[in-house]
C-alpha positions in Angstrom: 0.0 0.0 0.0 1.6 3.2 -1.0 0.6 5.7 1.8 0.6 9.9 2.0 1.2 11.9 4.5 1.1 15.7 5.7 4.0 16.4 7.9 6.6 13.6 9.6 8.2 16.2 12.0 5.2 17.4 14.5 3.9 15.5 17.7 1.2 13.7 15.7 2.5 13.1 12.5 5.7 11.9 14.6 3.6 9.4 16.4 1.6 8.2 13.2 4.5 7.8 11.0 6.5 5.7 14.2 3.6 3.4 14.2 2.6 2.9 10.7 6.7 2.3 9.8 6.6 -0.1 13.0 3.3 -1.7 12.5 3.2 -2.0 8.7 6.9 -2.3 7.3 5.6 -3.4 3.7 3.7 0.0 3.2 5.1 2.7 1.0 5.3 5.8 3.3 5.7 9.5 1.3 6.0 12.3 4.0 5.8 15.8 3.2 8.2 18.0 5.1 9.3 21.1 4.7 13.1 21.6 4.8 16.1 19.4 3.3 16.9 19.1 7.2 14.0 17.6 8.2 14.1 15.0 5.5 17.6 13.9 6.3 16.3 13.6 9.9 13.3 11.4 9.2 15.4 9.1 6.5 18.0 8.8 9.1 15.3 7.2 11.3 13.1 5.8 8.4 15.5 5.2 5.5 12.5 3.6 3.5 10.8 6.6 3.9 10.6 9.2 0.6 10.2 13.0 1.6 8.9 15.6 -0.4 9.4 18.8 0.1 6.7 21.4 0.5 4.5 22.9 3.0 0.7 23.2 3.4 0.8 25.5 0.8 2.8 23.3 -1.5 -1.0 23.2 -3.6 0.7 21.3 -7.2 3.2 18.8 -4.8 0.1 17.4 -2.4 -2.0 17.0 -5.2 0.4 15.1 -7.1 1.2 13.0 -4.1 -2.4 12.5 -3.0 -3.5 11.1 -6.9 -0.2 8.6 -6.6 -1.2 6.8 -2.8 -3.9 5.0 -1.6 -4.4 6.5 1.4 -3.4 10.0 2.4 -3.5 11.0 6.0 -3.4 14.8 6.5 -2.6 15.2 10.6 -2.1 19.0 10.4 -4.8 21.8 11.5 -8.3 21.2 9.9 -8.7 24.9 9.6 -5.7 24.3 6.6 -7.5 21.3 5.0 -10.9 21.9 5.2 -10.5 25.6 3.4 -9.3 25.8 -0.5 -6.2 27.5 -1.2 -7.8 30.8 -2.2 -9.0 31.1 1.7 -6.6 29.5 3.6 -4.4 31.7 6.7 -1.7 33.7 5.3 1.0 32.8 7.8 1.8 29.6 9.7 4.5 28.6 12.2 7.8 29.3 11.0 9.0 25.3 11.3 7.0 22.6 12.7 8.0 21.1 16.0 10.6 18.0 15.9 8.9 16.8 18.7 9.9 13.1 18.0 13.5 13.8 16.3 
């Protein structure tokens, strides 16, 4: 199963991504993430992991990574994925937690 995920860095996505690479080894698991840095710190835990870089905002790369998995979980604020892109908040934290890194 190829599986899609907002975020790999923050306190929940942390915890989801620990147990889905733990409890299901033979899934696919694409993270989005937003900095070069945080994907060398979530391969170095998770080497069969593949991150993508982008941020909420990152419209074109979710899309594209959404249409390619089979399930996409999206931990990050509602408020972001429940409004279109035309309506969304204008400013967000400046880096998500590393909570679990």
């Amino acid at each position: 199963m190829l599986t899609a995920s907002l975020g790999a860095t923050g306190f929940i996505a942390g915890d989801l991504l620990y147990l889905l690479a733990k409890t299901h080894p033979e899934y696919a698991i694409t993270c989005l993430v937003r900095t070069q840095e945080n994907a060398d710190k979530v391969q170095s835990k998770y080497p069969d992991v593949k991150c993508v870089l982008g941020s909420n905002d990152s419209d074109e790369v979710i899309q594209s990574e959404v249409e390619k998995a089979d399930l996409f979980i999206g931990p990050c604020s509602t408020v972001l994925m429940s409004q279109t892109p035309q309506s969304r908040p204008t400013t967000y934290p400046a880096s998500p937690p590393s909570a679990l890194l």
